[in-house]
C-alpha positions in Angstrom: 0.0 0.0 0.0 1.4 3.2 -0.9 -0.2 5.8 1.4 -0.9 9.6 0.2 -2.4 12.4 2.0 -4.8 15.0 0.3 -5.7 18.5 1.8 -8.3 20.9 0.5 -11.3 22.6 0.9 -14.9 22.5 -0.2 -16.7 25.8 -1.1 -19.7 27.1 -2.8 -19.6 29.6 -5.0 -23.0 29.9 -6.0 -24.3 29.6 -2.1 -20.6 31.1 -0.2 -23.3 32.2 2.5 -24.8 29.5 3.1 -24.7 28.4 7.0 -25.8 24.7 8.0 -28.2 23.5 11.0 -25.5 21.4 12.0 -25.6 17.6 11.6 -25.4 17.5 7.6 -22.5 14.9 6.8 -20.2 16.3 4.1 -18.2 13.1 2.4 -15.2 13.6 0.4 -13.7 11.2 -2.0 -11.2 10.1 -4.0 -11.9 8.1 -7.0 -9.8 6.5 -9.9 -11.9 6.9 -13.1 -9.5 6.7 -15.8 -11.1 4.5 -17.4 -14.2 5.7 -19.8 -16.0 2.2 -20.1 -15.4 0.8 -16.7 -16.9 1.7 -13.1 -15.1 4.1 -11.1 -13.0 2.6 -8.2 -12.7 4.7 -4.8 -9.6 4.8 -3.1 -10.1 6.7 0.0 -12.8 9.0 1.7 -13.7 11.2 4.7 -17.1 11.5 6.4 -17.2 14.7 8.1 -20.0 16.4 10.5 -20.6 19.7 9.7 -21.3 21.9 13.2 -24.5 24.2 13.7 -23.6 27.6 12.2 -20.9 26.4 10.3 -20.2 27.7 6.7 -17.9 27.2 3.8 -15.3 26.6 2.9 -15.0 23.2 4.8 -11.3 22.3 5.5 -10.5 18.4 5.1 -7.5 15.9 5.1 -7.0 12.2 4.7 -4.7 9.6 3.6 -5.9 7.1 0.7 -4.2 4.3 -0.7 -2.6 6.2 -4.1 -1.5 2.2 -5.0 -4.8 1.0 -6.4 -4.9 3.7 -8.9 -5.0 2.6 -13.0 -2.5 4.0 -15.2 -1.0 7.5 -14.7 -2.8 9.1 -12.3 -5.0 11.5 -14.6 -7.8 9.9 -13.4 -8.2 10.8 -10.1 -10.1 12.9 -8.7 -12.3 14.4 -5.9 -15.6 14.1 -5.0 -17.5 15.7 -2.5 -21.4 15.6 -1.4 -23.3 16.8 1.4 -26.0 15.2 3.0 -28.9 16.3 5.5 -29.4 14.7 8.8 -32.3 12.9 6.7 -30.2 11.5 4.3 -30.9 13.6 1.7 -28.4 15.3 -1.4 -28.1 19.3 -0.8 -24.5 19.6 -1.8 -22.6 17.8 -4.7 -19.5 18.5 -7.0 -20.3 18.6 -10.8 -17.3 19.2 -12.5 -13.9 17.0 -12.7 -11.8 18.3 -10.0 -8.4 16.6 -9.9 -6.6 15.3 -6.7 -3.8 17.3 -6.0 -2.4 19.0 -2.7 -4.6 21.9 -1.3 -7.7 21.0 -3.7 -10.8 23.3 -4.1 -13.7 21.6 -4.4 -17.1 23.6 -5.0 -20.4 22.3 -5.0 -23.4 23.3 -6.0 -26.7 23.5 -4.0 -29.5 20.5 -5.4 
């Protein structure tokens, strides 16, 4: 296993003001999806609680396994989504965001 650490934010730019009840779960992902016509394959992810009042940008950090990745690296990326206490999508990423050191990654409100 060869072990890598990613740092980074997630923001909003379409909803920067936004400020959360508290107990909406923002998870953050890396994925390997280098290849067009086959699943994506996740190497790593953070679940992270956001607080009552809090706002963006949301720091994170975590250590995936860079190993299982296909090819050259290209292909990975980040993902991020936020979920109500009820389960429910309110945040998600939309565009290709590529996994480097002190990402951005900004989501749009659903």
């Amino acid at each position: 296993m060869t072990s890598q650490t990613i740092s980074g934010k997630v923001s909003s730019s379409a909803a920067s003001k936004h400020v959360f009840e508290g107990n909406e779960v923002l998870k953050v992902s890396i994925v390997d999806a280098s290849l067009a016509d086959a699943p994506s394959i996740q190497l790593g992810n953070q679940n992270i609680t956001i607080q009552q009042g809090q706002s963006f940008p949301i720091p994170f950090e975590f250590s995936y396994d860079k190993s299982r990745a296909r090819g050259n690296g290209n292909g990975v990326l980040v993902e991020a989504r936020i979920t109500d206490k009820n389960y429910r999508l309110i945040f998600i990423n939309d565009t290709r965001t590529q996994a480097v050191d002190n990402v951005t990654v900004d989501v749009i409100q659903v």
